[in-house]
N, CA, C and O atoms as a Tinker XYZ file with bonds, in Angstrom:
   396  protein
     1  N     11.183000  -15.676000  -38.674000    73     2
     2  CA    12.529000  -15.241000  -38.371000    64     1     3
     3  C     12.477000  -13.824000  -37.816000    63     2     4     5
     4  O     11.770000  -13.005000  -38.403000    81     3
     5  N     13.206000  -13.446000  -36.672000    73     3     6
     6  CA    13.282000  -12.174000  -35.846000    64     5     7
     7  C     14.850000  -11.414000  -36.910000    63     6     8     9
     8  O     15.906000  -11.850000  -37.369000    81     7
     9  N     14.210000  -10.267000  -36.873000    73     7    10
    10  CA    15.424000   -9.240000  -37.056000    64     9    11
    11  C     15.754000   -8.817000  -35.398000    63    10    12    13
    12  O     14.838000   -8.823000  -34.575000    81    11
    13  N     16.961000   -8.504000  -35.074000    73    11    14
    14  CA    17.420000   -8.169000  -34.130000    64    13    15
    15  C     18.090000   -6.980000  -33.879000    63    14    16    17
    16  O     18.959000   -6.868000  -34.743000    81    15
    17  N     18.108000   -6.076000  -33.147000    73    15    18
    18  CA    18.595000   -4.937000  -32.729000    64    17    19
    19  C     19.417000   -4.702000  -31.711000    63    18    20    21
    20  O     19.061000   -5.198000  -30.642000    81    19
    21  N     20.365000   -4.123000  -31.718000    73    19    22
    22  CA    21.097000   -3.919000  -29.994000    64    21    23
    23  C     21.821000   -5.089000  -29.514000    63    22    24    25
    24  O     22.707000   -5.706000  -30.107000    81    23
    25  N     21.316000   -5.317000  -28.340000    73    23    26
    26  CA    21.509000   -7.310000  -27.723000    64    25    27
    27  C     20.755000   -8.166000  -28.288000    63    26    28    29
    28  O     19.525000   -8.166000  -28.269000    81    27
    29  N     21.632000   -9.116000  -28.943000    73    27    30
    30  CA    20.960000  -10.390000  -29.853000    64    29    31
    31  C     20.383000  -11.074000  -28.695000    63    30    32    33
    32  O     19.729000  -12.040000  -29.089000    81    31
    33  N     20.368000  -10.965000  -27.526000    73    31    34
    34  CA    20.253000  -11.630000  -26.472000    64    33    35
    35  C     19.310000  -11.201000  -25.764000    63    34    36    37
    36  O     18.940000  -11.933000  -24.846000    81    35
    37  N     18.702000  -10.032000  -25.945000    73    35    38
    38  CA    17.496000   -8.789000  -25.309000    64    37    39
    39  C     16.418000   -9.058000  -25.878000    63    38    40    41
    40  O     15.966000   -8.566000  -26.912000    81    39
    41  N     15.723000  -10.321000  -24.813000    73    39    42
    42  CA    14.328000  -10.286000  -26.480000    64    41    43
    43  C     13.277000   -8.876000  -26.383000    63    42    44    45
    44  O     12.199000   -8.899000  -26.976000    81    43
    45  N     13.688000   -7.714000  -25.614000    73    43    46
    46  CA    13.221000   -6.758000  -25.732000    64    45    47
    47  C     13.127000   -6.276000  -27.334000    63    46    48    49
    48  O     12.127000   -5.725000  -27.796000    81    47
    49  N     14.008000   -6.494000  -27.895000    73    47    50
    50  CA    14.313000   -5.811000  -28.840000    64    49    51
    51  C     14.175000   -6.724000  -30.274000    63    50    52    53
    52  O     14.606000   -6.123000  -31.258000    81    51
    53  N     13.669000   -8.004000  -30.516000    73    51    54
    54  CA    13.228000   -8.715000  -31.370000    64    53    55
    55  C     11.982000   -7.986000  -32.450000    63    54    56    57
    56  O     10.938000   -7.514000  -32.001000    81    55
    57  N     12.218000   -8.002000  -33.440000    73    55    58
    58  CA    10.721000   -7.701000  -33.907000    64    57    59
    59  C     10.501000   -8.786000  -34.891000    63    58    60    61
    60  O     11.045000   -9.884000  -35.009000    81    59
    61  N      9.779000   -8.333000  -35.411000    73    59    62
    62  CA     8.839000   -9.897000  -36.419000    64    61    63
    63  C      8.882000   -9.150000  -37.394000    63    62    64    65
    64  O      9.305000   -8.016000  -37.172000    81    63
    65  N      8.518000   -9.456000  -38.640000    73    63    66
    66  CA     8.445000   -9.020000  -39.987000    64    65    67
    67  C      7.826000   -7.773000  -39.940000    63    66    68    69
    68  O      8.486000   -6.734000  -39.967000    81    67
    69  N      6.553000   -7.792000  -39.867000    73    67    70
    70  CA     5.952000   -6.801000  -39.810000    64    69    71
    71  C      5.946000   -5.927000  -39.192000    63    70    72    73
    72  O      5.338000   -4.966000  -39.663000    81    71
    73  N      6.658000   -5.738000  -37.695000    73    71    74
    74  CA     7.377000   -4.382000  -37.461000    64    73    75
    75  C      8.642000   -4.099000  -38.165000    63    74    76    77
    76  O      8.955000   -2.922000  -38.340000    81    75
    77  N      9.263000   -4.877000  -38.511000    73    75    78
    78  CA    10.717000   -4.864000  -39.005000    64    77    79
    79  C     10.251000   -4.147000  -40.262000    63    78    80    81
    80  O     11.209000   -3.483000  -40.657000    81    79
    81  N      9.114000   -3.972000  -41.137000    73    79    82
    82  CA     9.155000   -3.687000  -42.326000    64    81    83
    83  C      8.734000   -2.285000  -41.969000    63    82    84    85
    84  O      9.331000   -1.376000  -42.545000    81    83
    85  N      7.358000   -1.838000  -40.702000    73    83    86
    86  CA     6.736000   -0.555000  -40.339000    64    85    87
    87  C      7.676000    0.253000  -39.914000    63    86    88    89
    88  O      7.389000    1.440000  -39.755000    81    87
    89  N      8.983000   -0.212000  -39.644000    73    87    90
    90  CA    10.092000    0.396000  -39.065000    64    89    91
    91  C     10.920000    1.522000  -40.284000    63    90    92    93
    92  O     11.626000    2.516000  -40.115000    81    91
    93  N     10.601000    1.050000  -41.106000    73    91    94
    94  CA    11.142000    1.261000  -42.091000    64    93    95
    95  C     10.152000    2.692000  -42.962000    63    94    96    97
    96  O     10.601000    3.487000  -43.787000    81    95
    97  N      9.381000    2.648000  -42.661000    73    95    98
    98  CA     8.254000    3.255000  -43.829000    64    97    99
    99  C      7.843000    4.634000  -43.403000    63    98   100   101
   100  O      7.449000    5.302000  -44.359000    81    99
   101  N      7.816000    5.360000  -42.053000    73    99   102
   102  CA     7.964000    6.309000  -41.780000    64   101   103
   103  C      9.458000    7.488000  -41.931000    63   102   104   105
   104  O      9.262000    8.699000  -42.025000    81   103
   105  N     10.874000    6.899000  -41.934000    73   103   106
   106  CA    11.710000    7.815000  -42.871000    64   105   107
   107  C     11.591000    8.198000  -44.349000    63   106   108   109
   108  O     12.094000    9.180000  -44.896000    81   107
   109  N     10.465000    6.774000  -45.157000    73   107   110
   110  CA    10.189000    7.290000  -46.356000    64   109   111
   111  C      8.908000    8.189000  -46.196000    63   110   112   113
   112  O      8.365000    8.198000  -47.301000    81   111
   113  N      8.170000    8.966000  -45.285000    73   111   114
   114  CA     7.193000    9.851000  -45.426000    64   113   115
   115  C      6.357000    9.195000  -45.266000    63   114   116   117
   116  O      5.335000    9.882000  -45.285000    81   115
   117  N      6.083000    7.917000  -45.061000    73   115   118
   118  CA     4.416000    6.852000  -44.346000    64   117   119
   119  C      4.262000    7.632000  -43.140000    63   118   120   121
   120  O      5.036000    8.139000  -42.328000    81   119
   121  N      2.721000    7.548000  -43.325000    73   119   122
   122  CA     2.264000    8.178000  -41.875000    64   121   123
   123  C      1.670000    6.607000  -41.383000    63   122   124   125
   124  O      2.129000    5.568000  -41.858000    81   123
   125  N      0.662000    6.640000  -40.433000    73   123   126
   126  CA     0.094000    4.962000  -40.015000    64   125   127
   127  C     -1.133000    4.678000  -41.172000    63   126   128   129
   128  O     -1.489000    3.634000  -41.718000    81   127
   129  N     -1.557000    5.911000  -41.280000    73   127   130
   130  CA    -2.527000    5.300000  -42.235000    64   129   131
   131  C     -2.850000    4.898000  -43.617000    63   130   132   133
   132  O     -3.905000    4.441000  -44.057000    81   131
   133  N     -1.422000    5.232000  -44.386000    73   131   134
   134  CA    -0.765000    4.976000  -45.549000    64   133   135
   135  C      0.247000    3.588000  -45.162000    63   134   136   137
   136  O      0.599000    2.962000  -46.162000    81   135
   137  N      0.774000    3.018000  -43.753000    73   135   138
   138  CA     1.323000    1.918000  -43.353000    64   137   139
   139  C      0.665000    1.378000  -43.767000    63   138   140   141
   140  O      1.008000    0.747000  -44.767000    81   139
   141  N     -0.684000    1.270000  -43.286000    73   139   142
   142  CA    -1.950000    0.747000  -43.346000    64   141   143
   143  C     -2.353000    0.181000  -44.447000    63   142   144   145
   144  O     -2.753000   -0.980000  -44.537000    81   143
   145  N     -2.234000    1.235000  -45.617000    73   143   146
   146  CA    -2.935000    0.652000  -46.974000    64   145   147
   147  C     -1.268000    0.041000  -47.562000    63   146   148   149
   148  O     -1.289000   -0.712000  -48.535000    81   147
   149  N     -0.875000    0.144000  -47.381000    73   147   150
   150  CA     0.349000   -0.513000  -48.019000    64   149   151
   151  C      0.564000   -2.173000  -47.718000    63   150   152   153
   152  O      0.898000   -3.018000  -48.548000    81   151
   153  N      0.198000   -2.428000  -45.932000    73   151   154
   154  CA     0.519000   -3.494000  -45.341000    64   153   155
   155  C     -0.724000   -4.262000  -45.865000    63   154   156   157
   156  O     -0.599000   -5.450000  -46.164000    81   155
   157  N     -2.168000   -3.496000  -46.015000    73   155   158
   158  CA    -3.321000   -3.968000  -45.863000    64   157   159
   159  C     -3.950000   -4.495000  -44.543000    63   158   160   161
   160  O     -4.890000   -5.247000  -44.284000    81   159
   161  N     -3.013000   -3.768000  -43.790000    73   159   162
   162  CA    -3.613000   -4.291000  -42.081000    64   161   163
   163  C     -4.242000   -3.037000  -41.754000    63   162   164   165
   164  O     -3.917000   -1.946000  -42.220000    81   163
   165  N     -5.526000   -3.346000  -40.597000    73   163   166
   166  CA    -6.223000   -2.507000  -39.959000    64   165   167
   167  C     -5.188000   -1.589000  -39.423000    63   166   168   169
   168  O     -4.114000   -1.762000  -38.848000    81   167
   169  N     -6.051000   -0.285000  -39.904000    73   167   170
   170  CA    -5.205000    1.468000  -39.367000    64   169   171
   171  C     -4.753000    1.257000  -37.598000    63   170   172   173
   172  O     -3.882000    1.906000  -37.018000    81   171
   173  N     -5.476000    0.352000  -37.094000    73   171   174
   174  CA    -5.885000    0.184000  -35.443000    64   173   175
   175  C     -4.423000   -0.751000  -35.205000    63   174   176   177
   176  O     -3.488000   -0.499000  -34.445000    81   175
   177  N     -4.562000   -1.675000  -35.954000    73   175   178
   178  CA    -3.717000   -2.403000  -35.664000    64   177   179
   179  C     -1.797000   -2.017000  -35.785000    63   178   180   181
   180  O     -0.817000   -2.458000  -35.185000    81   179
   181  N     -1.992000   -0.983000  -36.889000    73   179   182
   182  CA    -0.219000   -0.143000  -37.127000    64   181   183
   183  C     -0.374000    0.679000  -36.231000    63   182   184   185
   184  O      0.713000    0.953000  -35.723000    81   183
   185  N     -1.692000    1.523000  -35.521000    73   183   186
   186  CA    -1.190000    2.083000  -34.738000    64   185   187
   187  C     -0.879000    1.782000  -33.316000    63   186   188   189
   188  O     -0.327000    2.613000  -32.595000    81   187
   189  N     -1.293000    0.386000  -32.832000    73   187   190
   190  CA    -0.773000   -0.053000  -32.021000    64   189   191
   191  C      0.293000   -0.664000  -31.833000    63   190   192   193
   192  O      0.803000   -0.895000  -30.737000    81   191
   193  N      0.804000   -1.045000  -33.156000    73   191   194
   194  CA     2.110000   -1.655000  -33.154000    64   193   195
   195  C      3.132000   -0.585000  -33.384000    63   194   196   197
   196  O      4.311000   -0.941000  -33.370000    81   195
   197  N      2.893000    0.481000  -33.562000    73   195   198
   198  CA     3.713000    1.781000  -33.352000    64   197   199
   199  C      3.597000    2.262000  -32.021000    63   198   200   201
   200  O      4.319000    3.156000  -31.580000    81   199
   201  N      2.935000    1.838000  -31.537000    73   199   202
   202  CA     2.926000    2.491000  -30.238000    64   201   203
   203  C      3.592000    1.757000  -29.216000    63   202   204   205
   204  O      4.005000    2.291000  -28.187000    81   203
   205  N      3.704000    0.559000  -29.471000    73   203   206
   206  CA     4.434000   -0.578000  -28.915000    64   205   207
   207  C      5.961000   -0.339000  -29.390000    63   206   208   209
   208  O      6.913000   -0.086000  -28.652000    81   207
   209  N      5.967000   -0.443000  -30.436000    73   207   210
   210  CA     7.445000    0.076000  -30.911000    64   209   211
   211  C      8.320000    1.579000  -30.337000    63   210   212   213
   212  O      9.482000    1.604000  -29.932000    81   211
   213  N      7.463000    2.646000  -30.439000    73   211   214
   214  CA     7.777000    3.411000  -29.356000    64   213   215
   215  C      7.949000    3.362000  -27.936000    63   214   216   217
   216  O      8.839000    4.034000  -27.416000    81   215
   217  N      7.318000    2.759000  -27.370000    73   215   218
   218  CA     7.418000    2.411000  -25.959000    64   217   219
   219  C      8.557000    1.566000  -25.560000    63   218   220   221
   220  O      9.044000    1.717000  -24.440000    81   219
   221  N      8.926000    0.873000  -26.209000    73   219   222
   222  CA    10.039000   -0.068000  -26.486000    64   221   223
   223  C     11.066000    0.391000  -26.518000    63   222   224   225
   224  O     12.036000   -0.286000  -26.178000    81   223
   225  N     11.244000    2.024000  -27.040000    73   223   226
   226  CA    12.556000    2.748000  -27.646000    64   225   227
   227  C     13.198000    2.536000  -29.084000    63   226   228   229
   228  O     14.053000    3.303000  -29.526000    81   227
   229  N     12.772000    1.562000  -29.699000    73   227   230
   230  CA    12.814000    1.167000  -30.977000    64   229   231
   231  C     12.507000    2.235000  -31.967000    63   230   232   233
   232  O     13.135000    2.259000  -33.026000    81   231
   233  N     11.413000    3.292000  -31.655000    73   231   234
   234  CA    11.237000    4.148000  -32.723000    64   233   235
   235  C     11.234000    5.346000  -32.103000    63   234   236   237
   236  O     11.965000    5.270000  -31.116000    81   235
   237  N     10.635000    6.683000  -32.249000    73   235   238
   238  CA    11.005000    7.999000  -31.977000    64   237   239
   239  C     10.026000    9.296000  -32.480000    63   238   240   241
   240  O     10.331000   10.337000  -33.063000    81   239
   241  N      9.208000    8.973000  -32.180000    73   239   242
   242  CA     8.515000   10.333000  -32.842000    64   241   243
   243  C      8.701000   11.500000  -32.596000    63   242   244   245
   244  O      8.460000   11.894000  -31.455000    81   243
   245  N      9.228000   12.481000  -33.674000    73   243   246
   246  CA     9.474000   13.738000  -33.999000    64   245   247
   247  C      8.550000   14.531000  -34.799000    63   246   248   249
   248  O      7.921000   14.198000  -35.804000    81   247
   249  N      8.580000   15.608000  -34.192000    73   247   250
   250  CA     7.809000   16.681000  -34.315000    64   249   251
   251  C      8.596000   17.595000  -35.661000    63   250   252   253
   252  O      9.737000   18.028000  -35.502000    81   251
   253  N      7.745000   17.837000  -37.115000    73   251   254
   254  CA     8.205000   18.409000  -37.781000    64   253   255
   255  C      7.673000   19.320000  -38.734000    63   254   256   257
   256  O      6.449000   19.327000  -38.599000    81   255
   257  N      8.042000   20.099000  -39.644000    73   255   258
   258  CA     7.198000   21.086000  -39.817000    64   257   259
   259  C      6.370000   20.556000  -41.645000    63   258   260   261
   260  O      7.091000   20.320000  -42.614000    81   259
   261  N      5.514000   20.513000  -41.679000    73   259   262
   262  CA     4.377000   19.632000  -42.857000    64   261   263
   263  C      4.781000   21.294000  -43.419000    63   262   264   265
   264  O      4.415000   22.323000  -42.851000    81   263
   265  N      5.648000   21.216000  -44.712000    73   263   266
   266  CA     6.189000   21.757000  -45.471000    64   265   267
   267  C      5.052000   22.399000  -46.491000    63   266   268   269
   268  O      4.984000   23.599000  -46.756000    81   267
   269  N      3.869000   21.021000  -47.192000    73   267   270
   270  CA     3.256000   20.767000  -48.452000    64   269   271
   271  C      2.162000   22.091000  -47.684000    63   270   272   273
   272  O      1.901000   23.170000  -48.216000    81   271
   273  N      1.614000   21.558000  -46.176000    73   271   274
   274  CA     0.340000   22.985000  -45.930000    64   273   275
   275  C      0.842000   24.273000  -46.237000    63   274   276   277
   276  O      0.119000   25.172000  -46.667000    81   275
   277  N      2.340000   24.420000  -45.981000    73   275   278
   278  CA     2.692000   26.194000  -46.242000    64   277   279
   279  C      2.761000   26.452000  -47.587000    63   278   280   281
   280  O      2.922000   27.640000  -47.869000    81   279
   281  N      2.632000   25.143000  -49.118000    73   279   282
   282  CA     2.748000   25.610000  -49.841000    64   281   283
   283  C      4.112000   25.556000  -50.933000    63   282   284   285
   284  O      4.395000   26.095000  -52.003000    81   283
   285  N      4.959000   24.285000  -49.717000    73   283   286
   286  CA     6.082000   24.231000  -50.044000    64   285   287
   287  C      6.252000   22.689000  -50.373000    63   286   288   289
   288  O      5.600000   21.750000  -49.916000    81   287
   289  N      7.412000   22.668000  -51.383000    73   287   290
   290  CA     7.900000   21.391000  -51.803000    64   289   291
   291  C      9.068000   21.158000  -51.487000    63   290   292   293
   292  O      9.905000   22.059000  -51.451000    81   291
   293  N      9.331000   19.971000  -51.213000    73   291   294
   294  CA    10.262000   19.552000  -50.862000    64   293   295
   295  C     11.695000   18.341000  -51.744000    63   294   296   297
   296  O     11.352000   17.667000  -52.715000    81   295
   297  N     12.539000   18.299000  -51.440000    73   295   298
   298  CA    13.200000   17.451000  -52.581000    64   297   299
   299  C     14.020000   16.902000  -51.870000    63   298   300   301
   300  O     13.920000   16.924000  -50.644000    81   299
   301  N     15.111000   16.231000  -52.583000    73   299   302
   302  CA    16.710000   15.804000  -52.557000    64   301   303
   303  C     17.184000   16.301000  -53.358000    63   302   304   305
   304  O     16.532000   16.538000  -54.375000    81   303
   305  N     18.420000   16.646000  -53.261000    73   303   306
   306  CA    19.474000   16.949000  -54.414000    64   305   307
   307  C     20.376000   16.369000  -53.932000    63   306   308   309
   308  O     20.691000   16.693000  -52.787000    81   307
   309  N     21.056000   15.404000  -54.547000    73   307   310
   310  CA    22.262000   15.152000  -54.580000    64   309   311
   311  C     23.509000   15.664000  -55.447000    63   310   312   313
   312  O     23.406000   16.061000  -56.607000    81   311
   313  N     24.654000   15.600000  -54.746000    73   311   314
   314  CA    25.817000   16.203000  -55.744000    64   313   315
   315  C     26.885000   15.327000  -55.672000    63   314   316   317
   316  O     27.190000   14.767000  -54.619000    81   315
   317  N     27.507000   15.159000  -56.770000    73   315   318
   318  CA    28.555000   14.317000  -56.657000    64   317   319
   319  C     29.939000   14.991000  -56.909000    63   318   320   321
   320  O     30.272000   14.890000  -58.090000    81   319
   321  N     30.821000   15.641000  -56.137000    73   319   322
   322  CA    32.185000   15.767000  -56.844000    64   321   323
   323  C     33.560000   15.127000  -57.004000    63   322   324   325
   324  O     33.881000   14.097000  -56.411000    81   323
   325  N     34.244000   15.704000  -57.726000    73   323   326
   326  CA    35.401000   15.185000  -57.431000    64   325   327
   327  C     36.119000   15.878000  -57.318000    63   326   328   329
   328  O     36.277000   16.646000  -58.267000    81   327
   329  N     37.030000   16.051000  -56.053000    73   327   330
   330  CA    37.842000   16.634000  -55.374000    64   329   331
   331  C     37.774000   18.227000  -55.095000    63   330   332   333
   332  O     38.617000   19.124000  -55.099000    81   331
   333  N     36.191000   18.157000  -54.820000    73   331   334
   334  CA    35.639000   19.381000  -54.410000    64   333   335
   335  C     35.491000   19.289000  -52.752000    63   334   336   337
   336  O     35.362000   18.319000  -52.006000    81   335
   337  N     35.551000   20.465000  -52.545000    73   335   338
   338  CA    35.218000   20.586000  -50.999000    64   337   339
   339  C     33.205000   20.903000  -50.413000    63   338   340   341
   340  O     32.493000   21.907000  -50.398000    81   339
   341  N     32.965000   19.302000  -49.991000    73   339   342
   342  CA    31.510000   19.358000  -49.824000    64   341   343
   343  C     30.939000   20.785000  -49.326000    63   342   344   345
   344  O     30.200000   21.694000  -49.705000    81   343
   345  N     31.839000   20.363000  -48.121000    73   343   346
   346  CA    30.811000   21.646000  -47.594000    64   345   347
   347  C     30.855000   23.089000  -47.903000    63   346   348   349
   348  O     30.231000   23.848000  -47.162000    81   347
   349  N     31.592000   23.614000  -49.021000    73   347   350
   350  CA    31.674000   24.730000  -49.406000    64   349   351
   351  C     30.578000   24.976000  -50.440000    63   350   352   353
   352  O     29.686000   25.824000  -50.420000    81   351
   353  N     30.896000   23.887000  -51.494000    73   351   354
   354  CA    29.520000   23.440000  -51.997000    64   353   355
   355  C     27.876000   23.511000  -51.441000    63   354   356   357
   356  O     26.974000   24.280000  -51.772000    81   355
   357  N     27.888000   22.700000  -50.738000    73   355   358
   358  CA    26.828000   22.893000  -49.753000    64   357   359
   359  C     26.426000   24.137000  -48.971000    63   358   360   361
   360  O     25.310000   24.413000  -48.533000    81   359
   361  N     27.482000   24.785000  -48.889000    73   359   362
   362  CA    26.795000   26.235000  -47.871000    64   361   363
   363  C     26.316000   27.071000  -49.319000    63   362   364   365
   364  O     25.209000   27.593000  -49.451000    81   363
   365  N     27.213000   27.074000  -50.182000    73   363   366
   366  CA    27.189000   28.151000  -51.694000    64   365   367
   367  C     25.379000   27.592000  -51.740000    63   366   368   369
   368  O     24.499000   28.358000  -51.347000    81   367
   369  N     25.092000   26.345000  -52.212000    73   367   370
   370  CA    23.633000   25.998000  -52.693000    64   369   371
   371  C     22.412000   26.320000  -51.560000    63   370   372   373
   372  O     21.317000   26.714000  -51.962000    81   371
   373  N     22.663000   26.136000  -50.199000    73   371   374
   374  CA    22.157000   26.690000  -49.444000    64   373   375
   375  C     21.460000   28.152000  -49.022000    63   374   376   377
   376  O     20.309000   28.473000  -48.729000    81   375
   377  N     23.014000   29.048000  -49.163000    73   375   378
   378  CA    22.587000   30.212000  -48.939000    64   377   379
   379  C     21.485000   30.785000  -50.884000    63   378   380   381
   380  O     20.687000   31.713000  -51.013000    81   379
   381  N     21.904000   29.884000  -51.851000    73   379   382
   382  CA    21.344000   30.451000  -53.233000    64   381   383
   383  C     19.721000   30.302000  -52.583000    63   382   384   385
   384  O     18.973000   31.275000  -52.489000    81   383
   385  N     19.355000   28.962000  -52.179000    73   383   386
   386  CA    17.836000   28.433000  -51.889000    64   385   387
   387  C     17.433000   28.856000  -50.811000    63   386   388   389
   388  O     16.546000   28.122000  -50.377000    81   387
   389  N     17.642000   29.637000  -50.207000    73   387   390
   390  CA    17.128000   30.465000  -48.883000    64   389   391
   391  C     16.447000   31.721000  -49.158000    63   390   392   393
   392  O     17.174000   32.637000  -49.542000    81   391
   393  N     15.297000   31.936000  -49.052000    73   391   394
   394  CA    15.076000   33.603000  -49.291000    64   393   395
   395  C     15.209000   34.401000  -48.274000    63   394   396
   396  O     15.054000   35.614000  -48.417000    81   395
């Protein structure tokens, strides 16, 4: 079974399971060679199917700054209010975590 993207009608844009799942695993912090041990498929083989997927327009590689070499950690925080104003919130916690 194809997951579909865009035009249901574009078989440009069909993928198969296994991109449909690699698609997924780089916003959680997978690089290809952690795809790799996860899928249990050859490193050669995710990176060609990423590269195919890019070429396609399907995916996007961005350039970003590897936080952990400077020494730094990284998180989520979530906040939940009620009937607070987010983004005031958000700038207040911001400017606290900034040095």
């Amino acid at each position: 079974m194809h997951k579909l993207l865009k035009n249901p009608n574009d078989t440009e844009t069909q993928l198969d399971p296994k991109d449909h799942f690699i698609v997924r695993l780089p916003v959680r912090g997978y690089n290809a060679k952690s795809i790799s041990e996860t899928t249990k498929t050859p490193l050669s083989t995710i990176q060609r199917r990423i590269r195919k997927l890019y070429h396609r327009g399907i995916i996007n590689l961005q350039t970003g700054v590897n936080y952990s070499s400077l020494g730094y950690k990284r998180g989520l925080l979530m906040v939940n209010l009620s009937k607070g104003e987010a983004s005031k919130v958000g700038n207040t916690i911001s400017k606290k975590l900034v040095c």
